[in-house]
C-alpha positions as CSV (number, residue, x, y, z in Angstrom):
1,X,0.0,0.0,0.0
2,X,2.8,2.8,0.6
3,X,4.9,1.7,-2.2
4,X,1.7,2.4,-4.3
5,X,0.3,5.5,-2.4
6,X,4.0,6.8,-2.5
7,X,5.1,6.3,-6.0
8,X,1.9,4.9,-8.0
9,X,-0.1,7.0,-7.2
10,X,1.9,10.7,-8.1
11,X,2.5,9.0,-10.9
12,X,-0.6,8.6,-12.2
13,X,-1.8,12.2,-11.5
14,X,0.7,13.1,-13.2
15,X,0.2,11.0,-16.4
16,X,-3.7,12.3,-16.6
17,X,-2.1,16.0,-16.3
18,X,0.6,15.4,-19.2
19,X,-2.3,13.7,-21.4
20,X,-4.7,16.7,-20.7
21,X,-2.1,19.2,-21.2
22,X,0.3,17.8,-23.9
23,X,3.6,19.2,-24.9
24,X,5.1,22.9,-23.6
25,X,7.4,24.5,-24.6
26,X,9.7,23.9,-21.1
27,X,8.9,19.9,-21.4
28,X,10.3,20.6,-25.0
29,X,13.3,22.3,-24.1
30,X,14.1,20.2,-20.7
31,X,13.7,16.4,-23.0
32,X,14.7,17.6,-26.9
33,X,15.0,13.6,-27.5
34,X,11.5,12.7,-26.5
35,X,9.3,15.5,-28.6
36,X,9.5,13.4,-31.3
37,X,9.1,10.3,-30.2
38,X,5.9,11.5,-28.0
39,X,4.7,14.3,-29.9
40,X,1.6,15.1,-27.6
41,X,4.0,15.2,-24.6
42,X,4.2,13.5,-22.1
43,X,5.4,12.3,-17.9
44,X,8.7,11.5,-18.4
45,X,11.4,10.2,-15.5
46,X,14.9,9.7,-15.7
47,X,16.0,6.3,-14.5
48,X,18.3,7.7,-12.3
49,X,15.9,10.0,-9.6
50,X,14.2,6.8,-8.9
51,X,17.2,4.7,-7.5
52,X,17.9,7.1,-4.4
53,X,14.2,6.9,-3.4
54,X,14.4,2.9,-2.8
55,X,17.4,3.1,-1.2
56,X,16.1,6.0,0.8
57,X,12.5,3.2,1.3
58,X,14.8,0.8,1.9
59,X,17.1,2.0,4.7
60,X,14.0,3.6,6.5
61,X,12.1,0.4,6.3
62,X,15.0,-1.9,7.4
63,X,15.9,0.7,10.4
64,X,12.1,0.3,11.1
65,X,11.8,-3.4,11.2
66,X,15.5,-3.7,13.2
67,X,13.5,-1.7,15.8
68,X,10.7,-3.9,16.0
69,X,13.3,-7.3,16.2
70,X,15.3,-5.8,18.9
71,X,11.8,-4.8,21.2
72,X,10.5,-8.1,20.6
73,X,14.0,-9.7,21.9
74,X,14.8,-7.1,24.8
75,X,11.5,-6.2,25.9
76,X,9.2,-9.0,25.2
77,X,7.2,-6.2,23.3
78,X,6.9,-4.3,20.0
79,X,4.6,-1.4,19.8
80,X,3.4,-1.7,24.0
81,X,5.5,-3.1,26.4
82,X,6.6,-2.0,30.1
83,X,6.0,1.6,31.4
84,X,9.5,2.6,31.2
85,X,10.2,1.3,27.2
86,X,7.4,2.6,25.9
């Protein structure tokens, strides 16, 4: 559900913008190899801003579920738990 609320989701706002909008004239100047190939425009992402957002996902959600072991082993808890750990 987050990976698709997170990413999926934006994403396909911004696909029904591009396909109401079409082409401008900064889309056209920022991707000068794409006009042609989409001429109406279009959502376009470079493979590389996506990488640093998993890894970004990744490290959070690891950190996250290293947490939840280490409660569970030293507090016999993970989200309650004694006064004192809480």
């Amino acid at each position: 559900v987050n990976v698709f609320l997170g990413l999926g989701l934006p994403w396909a706002i911004a696909s029904v913008y591009w396909a109401s909008t079409g082409q401008t004239e900064e889309w056209r100047g920022k991707y000068p190899e794409l006009k042609y190939k989409y001429p109406d425009g279009g959502f376009a992402v470079i493979a590389g801003d996506l990488v640093f957002s998993v890894i970004i996902f990744s490290a959070c959600s690891c950190t996250a579920l290293g947490v939840i072991c280490y409660r569970r082993y030293a507090f016999q808890a993970e989200l309650g738990g004694p006064r004192g750990v809480k």
